[in-house]
C-alpha positions as CSV (number, residue, x, y, z in Angstrom):
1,X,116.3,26.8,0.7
2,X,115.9,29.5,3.1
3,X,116.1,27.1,5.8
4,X,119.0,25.6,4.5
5,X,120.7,28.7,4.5
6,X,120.0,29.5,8.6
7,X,120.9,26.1,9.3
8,X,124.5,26.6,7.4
9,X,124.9,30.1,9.0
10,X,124.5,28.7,12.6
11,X,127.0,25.7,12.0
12,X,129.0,28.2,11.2
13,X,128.5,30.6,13.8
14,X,129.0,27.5,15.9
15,X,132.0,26.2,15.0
16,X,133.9,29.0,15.0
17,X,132.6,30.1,18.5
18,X,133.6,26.8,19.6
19,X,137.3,27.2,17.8
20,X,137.8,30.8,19.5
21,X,136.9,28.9,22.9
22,X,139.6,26.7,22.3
23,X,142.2,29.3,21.3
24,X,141.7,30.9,24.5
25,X,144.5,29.6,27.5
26,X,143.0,27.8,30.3
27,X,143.3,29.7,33.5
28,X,142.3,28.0,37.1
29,X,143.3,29.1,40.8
30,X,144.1,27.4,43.8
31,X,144.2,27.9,47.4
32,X,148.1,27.7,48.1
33,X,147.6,28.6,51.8
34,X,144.8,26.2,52.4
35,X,147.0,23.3,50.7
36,X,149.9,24.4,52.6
37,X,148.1,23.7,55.9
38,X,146.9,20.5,54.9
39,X,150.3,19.5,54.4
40,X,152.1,17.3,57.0
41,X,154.9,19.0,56.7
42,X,153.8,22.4,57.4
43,X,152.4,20.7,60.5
44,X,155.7,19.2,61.5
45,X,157.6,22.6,60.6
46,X,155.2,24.8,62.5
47,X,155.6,22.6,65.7
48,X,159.5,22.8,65.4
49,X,159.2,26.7,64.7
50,X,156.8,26.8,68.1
51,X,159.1,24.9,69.7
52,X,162.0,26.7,69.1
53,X,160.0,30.2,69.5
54,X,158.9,28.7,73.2
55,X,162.5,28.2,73.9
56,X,163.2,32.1,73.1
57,X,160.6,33.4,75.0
58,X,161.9,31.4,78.1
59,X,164.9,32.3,77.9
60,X,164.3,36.1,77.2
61,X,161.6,35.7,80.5
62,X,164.4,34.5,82.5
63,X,166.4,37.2,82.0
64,X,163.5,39.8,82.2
65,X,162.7,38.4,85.5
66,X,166.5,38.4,86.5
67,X,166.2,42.0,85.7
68,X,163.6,42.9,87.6
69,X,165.0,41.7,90.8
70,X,168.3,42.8,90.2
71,X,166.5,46.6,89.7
72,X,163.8,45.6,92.7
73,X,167.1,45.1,95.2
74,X,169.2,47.8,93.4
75,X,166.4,50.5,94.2
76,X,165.9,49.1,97.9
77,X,169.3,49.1,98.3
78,X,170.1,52.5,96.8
79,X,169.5,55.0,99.9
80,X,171.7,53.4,101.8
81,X,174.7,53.4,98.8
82,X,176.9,56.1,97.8
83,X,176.0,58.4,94.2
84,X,178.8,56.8,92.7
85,X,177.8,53.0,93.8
86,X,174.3,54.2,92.4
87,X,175.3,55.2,89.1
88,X,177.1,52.1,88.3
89,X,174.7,50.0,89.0
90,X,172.4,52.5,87.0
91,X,174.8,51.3,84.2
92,X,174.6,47.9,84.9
93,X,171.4,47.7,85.0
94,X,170.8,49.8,81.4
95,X,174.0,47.1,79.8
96,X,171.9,44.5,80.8
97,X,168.5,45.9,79.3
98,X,170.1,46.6,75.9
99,X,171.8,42.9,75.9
100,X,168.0,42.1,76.6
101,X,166.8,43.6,73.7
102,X,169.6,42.3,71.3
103,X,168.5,39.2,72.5
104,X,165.2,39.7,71.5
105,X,166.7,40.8,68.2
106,X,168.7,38.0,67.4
107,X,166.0,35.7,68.4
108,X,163.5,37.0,66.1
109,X,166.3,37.0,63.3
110,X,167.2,33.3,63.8
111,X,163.1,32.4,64.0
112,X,162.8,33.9,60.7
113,X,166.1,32.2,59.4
114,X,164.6,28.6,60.5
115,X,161.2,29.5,59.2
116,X,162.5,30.3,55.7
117,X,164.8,27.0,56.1
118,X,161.8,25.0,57.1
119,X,158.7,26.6,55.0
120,X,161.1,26.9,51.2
121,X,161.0,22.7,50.5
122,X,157.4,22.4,51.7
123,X,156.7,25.3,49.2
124,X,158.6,24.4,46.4
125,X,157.1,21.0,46.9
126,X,153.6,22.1,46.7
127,X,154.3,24.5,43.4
128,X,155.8,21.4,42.0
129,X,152.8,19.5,42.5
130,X,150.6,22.7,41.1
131,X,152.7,22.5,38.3
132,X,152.6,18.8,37.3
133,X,148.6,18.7,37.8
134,X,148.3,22.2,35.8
135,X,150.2,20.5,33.2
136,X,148.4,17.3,33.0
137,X,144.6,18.9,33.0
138,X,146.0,21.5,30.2
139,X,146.0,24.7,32.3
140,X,148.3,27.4,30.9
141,X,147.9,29.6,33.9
142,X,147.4,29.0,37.7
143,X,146.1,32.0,40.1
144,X,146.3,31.7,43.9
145,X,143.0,32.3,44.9
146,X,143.9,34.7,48.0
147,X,143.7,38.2,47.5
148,X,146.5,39.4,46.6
149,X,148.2,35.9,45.7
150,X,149.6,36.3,42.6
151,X,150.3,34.0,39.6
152,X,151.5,30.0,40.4
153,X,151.9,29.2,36.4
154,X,152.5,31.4,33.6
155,X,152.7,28.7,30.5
156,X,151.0,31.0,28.1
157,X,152.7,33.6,25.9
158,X,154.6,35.9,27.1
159,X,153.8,39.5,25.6
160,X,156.7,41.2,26.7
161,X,158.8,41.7,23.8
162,X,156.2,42.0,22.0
163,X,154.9,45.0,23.8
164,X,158.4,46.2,24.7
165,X,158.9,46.3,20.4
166,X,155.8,48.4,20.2
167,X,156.6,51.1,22.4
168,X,160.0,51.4,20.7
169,X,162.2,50.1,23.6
């Protein structure tokens, strides 16, 4: 009888163990910059952005090197001009420097303007594709697995207004 009696206990104990288990949301994580860079796309965007970067740089170098000269002959050439032929081409040579850095500026603005263009589909893309095999393996919530990454999936219950009724808000 006695054994009986541990044998009911521990059925149980086991199947309401296994039934808590069950309650519980299924969490799993993912490297989302890993699979990003093993996407073709990401490959094809990151040539075009390197590409396109290349094609700034040259262009800003060119004008650097311009410059340079220009300043190179302007300070050979300055003993033998006037204060006032100095000075403006003082001024000419800062008007140029400053539409060098603007150009640096607006490079930089339009990299980052392409890079969002380029980089949103692949992403979106990707957390679609998180999303459908999430879904079909049962997994309420998906964690990137970089530090800091953050939370792919949130299918479980939300505790908000919940916690927001509690504390009288």
């Amino acid at each position: 009888m006695k054994h009986l009696k541990k044998i009911a206990v521990a059925l149980v104990l086991f199947v309401a163990a296994t039934g808590f288990v069950n309650a519980q949301s299924k969490v799993a994580h993912i490297d989302v910059t890993q699979l990003l860079s093993a996407m073709p796309e990401m490959k094809t965007a990151e040539a075009e952005l390197k590409k396109l970067s290349e094609t700034y740089n040259a262009d800003i170098e060119s004008s650097m090197t311009e410059f340079q000269n220009k300043a190179t002959l302007y300070q050979n050439e300055a003993p033998s001009k006037s204060k006032e032929e100095n000075e403006k081409r003082a001024i000419e040579l800062q008007g140029v420097q400053k539409n060098i850095g603007e150009a640096q500026q607006a490079a930089q603005r339009e990299l980052q303007k392409k890079q969002g263009e380029l980089f949103a589909p692949i992403s979106d893309k990707a957390k679609a594709a998180i999303e459908k095999v999430a879904a079909a393996q049962g997994y309420d919530y998906v964690i990137d697995a970089q530090a800091g990454g953050g939370l792919i999936v949130a299918k479980g219950k939300d505790l908000l207004a919940d916690v927001k009724k509690e504390m009288g808000i």
